[in-house]
Residue frames relative to the residue before (quaternion, step in Angstrom):
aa qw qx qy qz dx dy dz
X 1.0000 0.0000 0.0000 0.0000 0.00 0.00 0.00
X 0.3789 -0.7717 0.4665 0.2081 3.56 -0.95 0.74
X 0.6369 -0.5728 0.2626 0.4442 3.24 -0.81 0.79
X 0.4194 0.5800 -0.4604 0.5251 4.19 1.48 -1.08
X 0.7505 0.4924 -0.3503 0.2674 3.65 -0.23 -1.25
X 0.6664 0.4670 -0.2730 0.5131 3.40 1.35 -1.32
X 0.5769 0.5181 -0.3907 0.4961 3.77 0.55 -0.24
X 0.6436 0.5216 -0.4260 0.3636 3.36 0.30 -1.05
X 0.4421 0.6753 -0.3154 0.4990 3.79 1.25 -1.81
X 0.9248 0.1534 -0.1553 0.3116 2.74 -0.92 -1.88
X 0.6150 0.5243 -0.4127 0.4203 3.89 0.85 -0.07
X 0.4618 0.5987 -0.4721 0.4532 4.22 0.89 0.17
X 0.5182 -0.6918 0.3834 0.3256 3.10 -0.91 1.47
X 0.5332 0.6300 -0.4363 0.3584 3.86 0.67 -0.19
X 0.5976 0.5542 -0.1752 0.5524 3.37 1.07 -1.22
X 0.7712 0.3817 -0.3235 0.3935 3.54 0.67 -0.91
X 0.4276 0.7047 -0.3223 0.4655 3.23 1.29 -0.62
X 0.7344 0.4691 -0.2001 0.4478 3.70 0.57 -1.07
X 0.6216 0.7202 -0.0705 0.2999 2.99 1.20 -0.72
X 0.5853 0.5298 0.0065 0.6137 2.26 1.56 -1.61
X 0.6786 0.6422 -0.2275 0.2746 3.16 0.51 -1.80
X 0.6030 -0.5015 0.5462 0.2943 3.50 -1.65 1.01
X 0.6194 0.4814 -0.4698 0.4049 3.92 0.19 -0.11
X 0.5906 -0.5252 0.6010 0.1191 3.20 -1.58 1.36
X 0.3253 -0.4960 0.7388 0.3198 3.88 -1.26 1.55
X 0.0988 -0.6462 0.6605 0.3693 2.15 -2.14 -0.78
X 0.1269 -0.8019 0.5544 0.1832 3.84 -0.30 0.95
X 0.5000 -0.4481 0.7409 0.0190 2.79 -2.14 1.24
X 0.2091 0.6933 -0.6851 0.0794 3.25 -1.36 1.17
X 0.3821 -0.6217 0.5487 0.4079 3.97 -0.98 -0.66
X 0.4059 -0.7476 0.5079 0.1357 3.28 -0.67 1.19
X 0.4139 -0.7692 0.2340 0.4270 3.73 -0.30 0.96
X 0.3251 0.5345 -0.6960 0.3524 3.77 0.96 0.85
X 0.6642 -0.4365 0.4202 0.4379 3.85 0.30 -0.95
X 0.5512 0.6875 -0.2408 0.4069 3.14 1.68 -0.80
X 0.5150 -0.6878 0.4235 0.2869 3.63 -0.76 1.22
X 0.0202 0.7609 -0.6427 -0.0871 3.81 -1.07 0.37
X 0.0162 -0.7856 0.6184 0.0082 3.10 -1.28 1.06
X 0.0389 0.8469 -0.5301 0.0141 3.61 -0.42 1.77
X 0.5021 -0.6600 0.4394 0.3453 3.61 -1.24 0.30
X 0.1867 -0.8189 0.5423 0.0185 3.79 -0.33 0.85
X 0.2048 -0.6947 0.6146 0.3127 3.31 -1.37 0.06
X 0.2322 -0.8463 0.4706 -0.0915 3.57 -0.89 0.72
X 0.0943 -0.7827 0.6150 0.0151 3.20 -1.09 1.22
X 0.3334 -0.6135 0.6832 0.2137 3.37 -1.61 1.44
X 0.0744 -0.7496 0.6437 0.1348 2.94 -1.55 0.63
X 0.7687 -0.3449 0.1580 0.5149 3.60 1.04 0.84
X 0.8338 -0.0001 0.0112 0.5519 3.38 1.07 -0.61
X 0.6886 0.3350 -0.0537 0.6409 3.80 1.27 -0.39
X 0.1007 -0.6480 0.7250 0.2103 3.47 -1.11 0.96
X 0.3597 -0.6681 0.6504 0.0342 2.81 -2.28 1.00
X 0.0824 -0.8698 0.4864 -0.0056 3.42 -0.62 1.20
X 0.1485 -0.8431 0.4677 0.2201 3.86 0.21 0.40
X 0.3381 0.7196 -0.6021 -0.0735 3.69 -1.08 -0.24
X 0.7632 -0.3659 0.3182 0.4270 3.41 -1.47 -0.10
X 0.8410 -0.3022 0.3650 0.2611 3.30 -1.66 0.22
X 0.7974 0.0576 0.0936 0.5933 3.13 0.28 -1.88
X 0.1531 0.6499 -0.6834 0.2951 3.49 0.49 1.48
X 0.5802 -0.4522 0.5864 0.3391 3.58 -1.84 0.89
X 0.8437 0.2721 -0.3439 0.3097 3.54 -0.19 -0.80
X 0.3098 0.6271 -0.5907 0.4022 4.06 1.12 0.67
X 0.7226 0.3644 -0.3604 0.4639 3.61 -0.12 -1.43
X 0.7939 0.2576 -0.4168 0.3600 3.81 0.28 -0.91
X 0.5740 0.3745 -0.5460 0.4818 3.97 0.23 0.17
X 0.6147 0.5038 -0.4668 0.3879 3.82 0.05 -0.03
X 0.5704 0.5641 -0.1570 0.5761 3.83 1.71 -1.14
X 0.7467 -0.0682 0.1125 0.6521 3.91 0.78 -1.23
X 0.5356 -0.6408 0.5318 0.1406 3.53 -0.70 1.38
X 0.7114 0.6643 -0.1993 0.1135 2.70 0.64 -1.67
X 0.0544 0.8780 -0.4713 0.0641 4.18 0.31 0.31
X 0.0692 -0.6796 0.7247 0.0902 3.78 -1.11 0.72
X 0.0573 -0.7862 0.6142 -0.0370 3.49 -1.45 0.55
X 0.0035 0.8578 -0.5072 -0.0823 3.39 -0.54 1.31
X 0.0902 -0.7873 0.5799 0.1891 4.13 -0.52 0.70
X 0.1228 0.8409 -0.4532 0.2691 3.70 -0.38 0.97
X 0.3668 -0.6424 0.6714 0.0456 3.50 -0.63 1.88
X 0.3140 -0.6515 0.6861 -0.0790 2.99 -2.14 1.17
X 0.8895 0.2571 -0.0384 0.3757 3.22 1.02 -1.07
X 0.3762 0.3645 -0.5462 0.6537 3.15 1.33 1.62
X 0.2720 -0.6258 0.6987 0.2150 3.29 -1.97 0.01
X 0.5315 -0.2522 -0.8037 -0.0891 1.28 -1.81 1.66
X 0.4715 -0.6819 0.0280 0.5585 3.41 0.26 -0.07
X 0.6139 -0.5852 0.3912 0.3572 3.23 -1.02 -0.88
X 0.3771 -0.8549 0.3455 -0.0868 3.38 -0.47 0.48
X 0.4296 0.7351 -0.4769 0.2183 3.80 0.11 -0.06
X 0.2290 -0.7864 0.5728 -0.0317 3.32 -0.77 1.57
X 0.2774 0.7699 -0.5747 -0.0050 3.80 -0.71 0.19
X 0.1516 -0.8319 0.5246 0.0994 3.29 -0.98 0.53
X 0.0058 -0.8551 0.5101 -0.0923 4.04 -0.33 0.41
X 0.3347 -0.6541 0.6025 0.3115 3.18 -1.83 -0.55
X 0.4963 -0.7010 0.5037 0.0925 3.24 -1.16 1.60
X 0.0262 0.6618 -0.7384 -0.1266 3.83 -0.60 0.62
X 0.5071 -0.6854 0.5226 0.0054 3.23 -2.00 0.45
X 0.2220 0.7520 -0.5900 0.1925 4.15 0.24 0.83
X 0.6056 -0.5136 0.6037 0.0703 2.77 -1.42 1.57
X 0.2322 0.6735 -0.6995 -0.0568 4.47 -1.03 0.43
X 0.4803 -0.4370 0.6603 0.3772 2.89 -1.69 0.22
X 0.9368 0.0179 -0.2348 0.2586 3.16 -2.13 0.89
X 0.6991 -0.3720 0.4246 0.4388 3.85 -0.81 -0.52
X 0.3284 -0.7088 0.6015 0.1674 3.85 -0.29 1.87
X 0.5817 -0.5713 0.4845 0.3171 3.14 -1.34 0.64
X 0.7379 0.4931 -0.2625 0.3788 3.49 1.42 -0.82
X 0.4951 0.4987 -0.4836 0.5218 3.53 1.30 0.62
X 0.3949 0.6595 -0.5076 0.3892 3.46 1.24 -0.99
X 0.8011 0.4707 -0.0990 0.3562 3.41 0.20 -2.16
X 0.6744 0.3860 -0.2749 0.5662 3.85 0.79 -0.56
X 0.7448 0.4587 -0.2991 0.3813 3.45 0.61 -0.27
X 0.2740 0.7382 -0.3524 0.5058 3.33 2.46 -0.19
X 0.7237 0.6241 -0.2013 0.2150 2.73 0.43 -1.90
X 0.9009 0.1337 -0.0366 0.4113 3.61 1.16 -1.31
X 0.3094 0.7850 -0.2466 0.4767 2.88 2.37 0.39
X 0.2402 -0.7400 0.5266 0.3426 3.93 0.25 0.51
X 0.4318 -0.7369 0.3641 0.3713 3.56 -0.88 0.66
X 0.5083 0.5924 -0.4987 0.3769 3.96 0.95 -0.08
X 0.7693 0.3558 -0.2750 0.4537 3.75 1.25 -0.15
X 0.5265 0.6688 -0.4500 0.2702 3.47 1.38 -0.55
X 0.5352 0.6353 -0.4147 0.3714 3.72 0.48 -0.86
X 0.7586 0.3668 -0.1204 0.5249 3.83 0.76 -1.42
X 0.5715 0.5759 -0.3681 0.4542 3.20 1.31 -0.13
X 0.6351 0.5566 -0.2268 0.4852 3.20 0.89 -1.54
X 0.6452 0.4728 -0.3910 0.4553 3.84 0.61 -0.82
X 0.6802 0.4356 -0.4274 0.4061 3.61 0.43 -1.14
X 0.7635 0.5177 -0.2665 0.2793 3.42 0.43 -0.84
X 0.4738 0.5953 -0.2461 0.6004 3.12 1.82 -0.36
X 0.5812 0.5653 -0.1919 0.5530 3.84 0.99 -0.78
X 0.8437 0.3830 -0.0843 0.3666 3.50 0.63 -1.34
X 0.7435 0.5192 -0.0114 0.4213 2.97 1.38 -1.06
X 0.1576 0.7927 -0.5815 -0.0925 4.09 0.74 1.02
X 0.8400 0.0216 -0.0960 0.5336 3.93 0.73 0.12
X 0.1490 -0.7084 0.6871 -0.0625 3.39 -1.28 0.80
X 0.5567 -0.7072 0.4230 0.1045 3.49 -1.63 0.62
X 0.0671 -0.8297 0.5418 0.1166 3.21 0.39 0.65
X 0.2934 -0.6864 0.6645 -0.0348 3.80 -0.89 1.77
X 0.1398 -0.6898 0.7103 -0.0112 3.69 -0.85 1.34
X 0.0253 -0.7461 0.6636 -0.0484 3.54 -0.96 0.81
X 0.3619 -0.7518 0.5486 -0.0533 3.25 0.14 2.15
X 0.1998 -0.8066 0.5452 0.1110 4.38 -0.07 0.64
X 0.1134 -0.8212 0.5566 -0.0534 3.36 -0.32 1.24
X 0.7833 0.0638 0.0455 0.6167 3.73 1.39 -0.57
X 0.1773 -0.7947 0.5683 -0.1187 3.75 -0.61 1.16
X 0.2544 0.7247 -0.6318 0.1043 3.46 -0.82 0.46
X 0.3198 -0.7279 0.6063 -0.0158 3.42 -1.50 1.21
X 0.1688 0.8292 -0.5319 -0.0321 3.46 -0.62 0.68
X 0.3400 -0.8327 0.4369 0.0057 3.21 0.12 1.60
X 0.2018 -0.7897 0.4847 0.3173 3.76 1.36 -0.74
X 0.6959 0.3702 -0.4331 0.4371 3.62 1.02 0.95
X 0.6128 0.2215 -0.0513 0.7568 3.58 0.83 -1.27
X 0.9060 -0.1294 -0.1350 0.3797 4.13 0.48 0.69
X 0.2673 -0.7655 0.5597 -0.1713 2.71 -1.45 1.25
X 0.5617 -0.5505 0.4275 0.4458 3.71 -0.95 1.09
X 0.5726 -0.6068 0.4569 0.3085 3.22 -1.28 0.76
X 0.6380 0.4806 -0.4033 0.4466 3.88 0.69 -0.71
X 0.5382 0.5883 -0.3614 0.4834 3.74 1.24 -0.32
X 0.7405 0.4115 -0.1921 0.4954 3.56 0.68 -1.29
X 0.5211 0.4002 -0.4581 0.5987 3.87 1.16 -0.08
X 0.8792 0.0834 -0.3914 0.2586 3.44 -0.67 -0.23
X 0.1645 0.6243 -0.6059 0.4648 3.84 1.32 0.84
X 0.7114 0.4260 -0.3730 0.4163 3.56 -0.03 -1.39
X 0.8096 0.4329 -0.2855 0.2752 3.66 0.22 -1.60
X 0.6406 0.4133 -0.4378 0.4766 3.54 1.34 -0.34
X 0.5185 0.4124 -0.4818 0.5736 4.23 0.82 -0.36
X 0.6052 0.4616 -0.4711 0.4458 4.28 0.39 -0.20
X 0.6131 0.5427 -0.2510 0.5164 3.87 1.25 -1.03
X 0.5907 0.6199 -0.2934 0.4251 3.50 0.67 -0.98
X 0.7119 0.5976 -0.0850 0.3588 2.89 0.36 -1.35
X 0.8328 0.2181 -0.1678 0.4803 3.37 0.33 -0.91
């Protein structure tokens, strides 16, 4: 997929919505046994790159430093139909000193706000460096369940209107 194509995706107001949205990704990596891991994250868009923060001596540093590689799905259940947004990339790794403002801000996001304030302090308190995870999008897909649809769905749509037909 070209990089136009991924923009196009991730720029459709559905997609942005998700983006935006209070709902935990979740990213999919290989853990450095080999073994798949799939964790819920908060996450910040920054227009072109999701940002993921964790600690130092998180499990999933050594494996994104080992395999870049990362998939990440953000997706509502509790509207019809749902929602979807699929993206997949490579993850680079940078050590910061103290608590980015952009976890501050993704972590707003799913933090209720009668605790964030005390939240925000402990973590400020607790935290002299963290990892800031760049997830560079290389491939994007929306499935909206009207104007889209998983592709094994949309093949056999085709083959029964192909069956019809003749």
């Amino acid at each position: 997929m070209d990089r136009n194509d991924v923009t196009e995706v991730l720029n459709k107001p559905i997609s942005q919505e998700l983006l935006g949205s209070s709902i935990p990704a979740r990213l999919a990596y290989t853990g450095v046994d080999g073994d798949p891991r799939v964790v819920p994250v908060s996450f910040w868009w920054d227009g072109a790159q999701l940002l993921v923060f964790t600690i130092p001596n998180a499990a999933k540093v050594p494996a994104l430093k080992k395999n870049p590689r990362v998939a990440i799905t953000i997706d509502t259940q509790e509207q019809w139909p749902p929602r979807v947004l699929l993206v997949r990339g490579a993850a680079s790794v940078e050590p910061v000193d103290g608590v980015p403002q952009e976890y501050v801000e993704a972590s707003r996001k799913v933090t209720p706000v009668e605790v964030f304030e005390d939240w925000e302090a402990g973590v400020r308190g607790l935290y002299d460096r963290m990892v800031r995870i760049t997830i560079e999008p290389d491939w994007a897909k929306l499935l909206d369940f009207e104007t889209t649809l998983p592709k094994a769905v949309e093949e056999i749509i085709n083959a029964k209107l192909a069956q019809r037909a003749t």
